[in-house]
N, C-alpha and C positions, 0 to 999 in steps of 0.2 A: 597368116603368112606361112606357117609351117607347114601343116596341111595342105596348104595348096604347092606348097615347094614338092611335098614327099609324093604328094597324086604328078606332079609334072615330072616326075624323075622314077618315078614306081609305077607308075600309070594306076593307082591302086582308088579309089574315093574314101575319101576318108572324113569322118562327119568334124565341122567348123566347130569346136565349141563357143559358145556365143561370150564376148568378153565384156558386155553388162550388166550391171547389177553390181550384187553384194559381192559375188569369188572374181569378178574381175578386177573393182575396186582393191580388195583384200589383195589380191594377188602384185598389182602393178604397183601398191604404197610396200608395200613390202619390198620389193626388188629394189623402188626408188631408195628407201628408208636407211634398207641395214647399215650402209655406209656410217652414219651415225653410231649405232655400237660397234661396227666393226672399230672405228679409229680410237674412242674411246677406252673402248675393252683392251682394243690392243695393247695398245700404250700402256696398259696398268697392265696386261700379261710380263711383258718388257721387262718393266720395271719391277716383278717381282724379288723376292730374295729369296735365292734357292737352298738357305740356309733353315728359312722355317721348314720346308716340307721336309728339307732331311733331318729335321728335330723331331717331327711329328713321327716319321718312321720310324725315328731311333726306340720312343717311346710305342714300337708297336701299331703302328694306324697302318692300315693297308692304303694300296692306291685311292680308292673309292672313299672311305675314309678320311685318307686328307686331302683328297679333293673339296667333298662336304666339308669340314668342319676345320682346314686351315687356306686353302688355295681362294675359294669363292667369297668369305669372309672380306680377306686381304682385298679382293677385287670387287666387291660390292661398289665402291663411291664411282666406279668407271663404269660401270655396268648400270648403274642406277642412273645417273649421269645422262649415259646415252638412251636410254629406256624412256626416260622424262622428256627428252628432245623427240624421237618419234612419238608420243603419245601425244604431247600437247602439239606437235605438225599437225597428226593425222585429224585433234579437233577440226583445227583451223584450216584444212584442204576446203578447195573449190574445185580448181580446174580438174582433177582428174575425176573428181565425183560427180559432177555436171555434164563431164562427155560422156561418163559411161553409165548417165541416167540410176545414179543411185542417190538417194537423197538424204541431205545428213543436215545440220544445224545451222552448219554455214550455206547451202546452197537453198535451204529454209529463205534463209534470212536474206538471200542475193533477191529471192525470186519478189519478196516482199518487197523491198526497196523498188526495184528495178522496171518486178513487171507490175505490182499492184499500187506502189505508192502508199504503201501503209507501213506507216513507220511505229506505230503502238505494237504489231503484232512480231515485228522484227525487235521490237527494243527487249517485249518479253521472251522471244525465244532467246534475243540475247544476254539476257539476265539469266537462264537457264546452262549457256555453254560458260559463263563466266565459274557458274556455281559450280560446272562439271569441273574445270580447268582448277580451281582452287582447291577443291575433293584430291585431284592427281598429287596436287602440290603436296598436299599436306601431308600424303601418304606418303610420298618420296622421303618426306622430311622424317617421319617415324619411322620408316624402313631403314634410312642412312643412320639417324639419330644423330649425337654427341660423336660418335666414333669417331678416333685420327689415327690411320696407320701409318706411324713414320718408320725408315729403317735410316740406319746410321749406315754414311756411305763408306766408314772403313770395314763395316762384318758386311757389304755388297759384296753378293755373287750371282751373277747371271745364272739361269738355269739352264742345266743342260740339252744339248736336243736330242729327242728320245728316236730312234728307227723306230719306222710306224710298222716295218716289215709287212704279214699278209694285208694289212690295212693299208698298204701305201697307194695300190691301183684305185681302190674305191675313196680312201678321200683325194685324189688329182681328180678324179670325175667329177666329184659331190663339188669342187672348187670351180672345174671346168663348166658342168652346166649352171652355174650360178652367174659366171662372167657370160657363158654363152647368153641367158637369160637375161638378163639386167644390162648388157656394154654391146655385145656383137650383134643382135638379132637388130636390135632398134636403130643403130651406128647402122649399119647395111641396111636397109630398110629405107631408113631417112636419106642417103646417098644415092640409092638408085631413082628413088621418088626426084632427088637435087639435080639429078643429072639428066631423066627425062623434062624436069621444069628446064634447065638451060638450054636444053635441044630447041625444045617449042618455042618460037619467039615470041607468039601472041602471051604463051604464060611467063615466060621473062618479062615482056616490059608490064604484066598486070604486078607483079613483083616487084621489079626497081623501083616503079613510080605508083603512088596510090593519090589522089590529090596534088598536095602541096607537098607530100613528106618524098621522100625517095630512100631505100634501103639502107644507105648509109648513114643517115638521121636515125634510124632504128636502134643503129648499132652504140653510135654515140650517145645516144639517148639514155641505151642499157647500161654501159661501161658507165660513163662519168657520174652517173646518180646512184650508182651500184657503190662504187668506188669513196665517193662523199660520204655516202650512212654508213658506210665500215669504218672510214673513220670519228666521225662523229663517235658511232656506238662504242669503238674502245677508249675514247676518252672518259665519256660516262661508264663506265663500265667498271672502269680501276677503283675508283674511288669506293663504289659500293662492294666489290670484292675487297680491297683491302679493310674496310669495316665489319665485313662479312668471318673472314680468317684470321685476323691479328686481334680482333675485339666482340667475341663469340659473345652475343648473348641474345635474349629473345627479342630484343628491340634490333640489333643488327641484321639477325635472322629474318625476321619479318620485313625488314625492309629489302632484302635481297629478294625474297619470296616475292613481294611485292613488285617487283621489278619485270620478275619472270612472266606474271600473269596474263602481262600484253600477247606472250609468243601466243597461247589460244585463244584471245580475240580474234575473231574473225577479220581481213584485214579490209572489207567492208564495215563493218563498226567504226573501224578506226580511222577510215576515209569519214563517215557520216558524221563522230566529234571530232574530227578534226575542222571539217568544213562549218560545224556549228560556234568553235573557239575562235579559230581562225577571220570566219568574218564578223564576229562580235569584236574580237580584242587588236585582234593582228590583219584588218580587210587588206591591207597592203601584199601581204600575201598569198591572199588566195588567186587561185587561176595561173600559179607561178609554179617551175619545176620545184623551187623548193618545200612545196607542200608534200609532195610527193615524196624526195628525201626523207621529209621529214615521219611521216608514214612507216618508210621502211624501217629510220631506226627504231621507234617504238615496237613495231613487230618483231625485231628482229636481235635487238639488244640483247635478251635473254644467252644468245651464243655464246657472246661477249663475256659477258659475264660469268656464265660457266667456265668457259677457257681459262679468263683473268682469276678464277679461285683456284682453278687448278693448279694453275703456276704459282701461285702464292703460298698452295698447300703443300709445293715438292722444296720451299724454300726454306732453310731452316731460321728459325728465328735469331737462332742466335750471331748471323752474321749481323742482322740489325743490329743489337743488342752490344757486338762487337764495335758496329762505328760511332754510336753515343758513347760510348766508352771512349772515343779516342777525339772528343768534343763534338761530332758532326748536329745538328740540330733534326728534328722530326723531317721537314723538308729538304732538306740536304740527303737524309739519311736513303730518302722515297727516291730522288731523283740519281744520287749518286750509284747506290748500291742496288735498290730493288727494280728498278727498271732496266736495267743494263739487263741483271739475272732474268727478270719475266721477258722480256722483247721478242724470245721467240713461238710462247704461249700467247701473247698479246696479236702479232701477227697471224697465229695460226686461230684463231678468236675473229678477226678481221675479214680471213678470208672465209671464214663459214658466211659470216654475215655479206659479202660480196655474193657468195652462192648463194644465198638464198634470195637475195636482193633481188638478184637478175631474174629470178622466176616469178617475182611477187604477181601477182595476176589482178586483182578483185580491189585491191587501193587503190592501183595504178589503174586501171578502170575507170573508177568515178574519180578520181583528184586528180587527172592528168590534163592540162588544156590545150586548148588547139595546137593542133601541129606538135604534141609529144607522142607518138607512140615507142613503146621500145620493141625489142623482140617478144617478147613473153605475152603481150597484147598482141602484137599482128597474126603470132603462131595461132592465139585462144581467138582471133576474128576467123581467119581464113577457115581454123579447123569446125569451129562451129556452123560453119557454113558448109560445110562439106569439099571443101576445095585444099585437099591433104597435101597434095603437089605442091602447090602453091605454099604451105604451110613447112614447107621440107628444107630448105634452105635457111629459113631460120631460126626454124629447132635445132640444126644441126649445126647452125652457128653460138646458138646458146651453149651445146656440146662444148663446141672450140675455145671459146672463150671461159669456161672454169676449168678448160684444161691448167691454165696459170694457175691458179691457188691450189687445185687440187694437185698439182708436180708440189707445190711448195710443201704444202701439208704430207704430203707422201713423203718428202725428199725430208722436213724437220722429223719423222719419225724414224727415218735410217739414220740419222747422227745422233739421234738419240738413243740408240740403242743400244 
């Protein structure tokens, strides 16, 4: 798109670099991705205490110095955090690694299912990404370790903000084509594709109406099953975070861990035992939206869960500690005090898992029955097909619609600040 924007505006030819393979893949999970450390990281930037770094000075540490060895410390569990959420994603990608013909474990394992029917050779490659997916884990967990940074909030001092001075033109750039890259090019792109589809009526009504469904069954389709696994997923979610942080040891540990492993299933996997459980144990439900649901929150719980330790990890224990002291019971204690405090980590936990829902592709695939599609299938029908116009409207509404959680989550990191 650039290139041909800069030849109709320069008159210049300018060579298309080609966007598949390995640097296209690499390049568009990266733009998709950062988001995740960015919120992450950020928040724990936030929340630092600018009282270490000016301890570290006092004793002599240059800038770079306590950068290294008291700033990035401090900030490891937000960094690691978010680090572990794009790694175990980029496993479990399909959709963008399958348009842009790069082939990875999960598109392995789609092609096996889908186009050969051989489920022996899928189960082994899937026993291979599981093995990969546990490797990440494990390493997160030895990187993070035992470590707890707490600071007491009466020595809290915000850091100060430095003038970047000669540096101030070049990072508004490095920030500008970042958003250029990742929000505007694609936002315009998708818009102009949206608006030539509305013109043409013949590509309008292939749009509204497909079969049985019509565009707004899409939408409802997406929201209200998107909407159901966020909640679900932080209901399960608290329990094993509070096991997790209030009662550390290698059995809670592991079970948290445990928990995580879904997020790099591939969400084809998780379609195939599901459908194997399902109509062994539960036939009632299969060929039902809520298999689907159900789908997402196992993929997708992981968020959850991270979030729900976060907040339990900015909590100090000893308000708990304070309300059994004044009789409250364990239960009492969960419902009165510590949920009030977490509500708006729990939320912001809720709505990852809402965003990530909406785009789940490869479950919703094979577990969705007649007459479900949402956005996120019609976008991976149409585009597969080569019919991108057609696919422009409701890519661009999947846009629209995480606008909500993503204001939230944006809007709970300025009050918190």
């Amino acid at each position: 798109f650039i290139p041909q924007l800069l030849e109709s505006w320069f008159g210049l030819p300018i060579p298309t670099p080609s966007p598949l393979g390995f640097g296209g893949a690499a390049f568009i999970l990266t733009l998709f991705m950062f988001p995740y450390v960015y919120l992450l990281s950020g928040a724990a930037f936030r929340s630092l205490n600018a009282s270490l770094e000016e301890a570290s000075r006092t004793f002599g540490r240059n800038n770079w110095q306590t950068l290294w060895e008291v700033t990035l410390p401090a900030l490891r569990p937000g960094i690691t955090a978010g680090a572990l959420l794009v790694a175990l994603d980029v496993l479990a990608e399909y959709g963008t690694v399958a348009l842009l013909r790069y082939e990875t474990f999960s598109s392995a394992i789609f092609v096996q299912l889908s186009g050969r029917y051989d489920r022996s050779a899928a189960a082994v490659l899937s026993g291979v990404l599981i093995v990969i997916a546990v490797i990440i884990l494990w390493g997160e967990l030895r990187l993070q370790g035992q470590a707890r940074f707490t600071q007491m909030d009466s020595q809290w001092r915000p850091a100060p903000t430095l003038p970047l001075k000669k540096w101030k033109v070049p990072a508004f750039l490095l920030v500008l084509l970042v958003v250029f890259s990742s929000l505007l090019v694609p936002v315009i792109v998708l818009a102009a594709w949206s608006v030539q589809a509305l013109l043409d009526p013949a590509t309008l009504a292939s749009i509204m109406r497909s079969g049985s469904q019509t565009f707004g069954n899409y939408i409802t389709n997406s929201l209200w099953a998107s909407a159901l696994a966020a909640v679900i997923a932080v209901l399960l979610s608290l329990p094993v975070a509070l096991l997790s942080v209030r009662y550390p040891n290698k059995l809670t540990q592991a079970i948290s861990r445990f928990c995580q492993v879904g997020y790099a299933i591939p969400g084809v996997v998780i379609a195939l035992s599901l459908v194997l459980i399902v109509n062994r144990y539960l036939p009632f439900l299969y060929a039902t939206p809520l298999i689907v649901v159900m789908a997402y929150v196992l993929r997708h719980m992981p968020q959850a869960i991270r979030s729900s330790e976060s907040a339990l990890n900015q909590l100090s224990p000893s308000m708990e500690e304070a309300s059994r002291t004044l009789g409250r019971t364990s239960i009492q204690t969960i419902f009165q005090v510590i949920l009030p405090l977490i509500v708006p980590g729990l939320l912001a936990g809720a709505g990852l898992v809402f965003l990530t829902s909406l785009k789940e592709l490869p479950a919703t695939l094979l577990l969705r029955p007649a007459g479900f599609d949402t956005l996120a299938v019609r976008v991976w029908i149409w585009a597969s097909e080569g019919f991108y116009i057609q696919a422009a409207p409701a890519a661009l509404l999947l846009i629209l619609a995480s606008a909500g959680p993503l204001y939230f989550l944006l809007r709970r990191e300025q009050i918190f600040r």
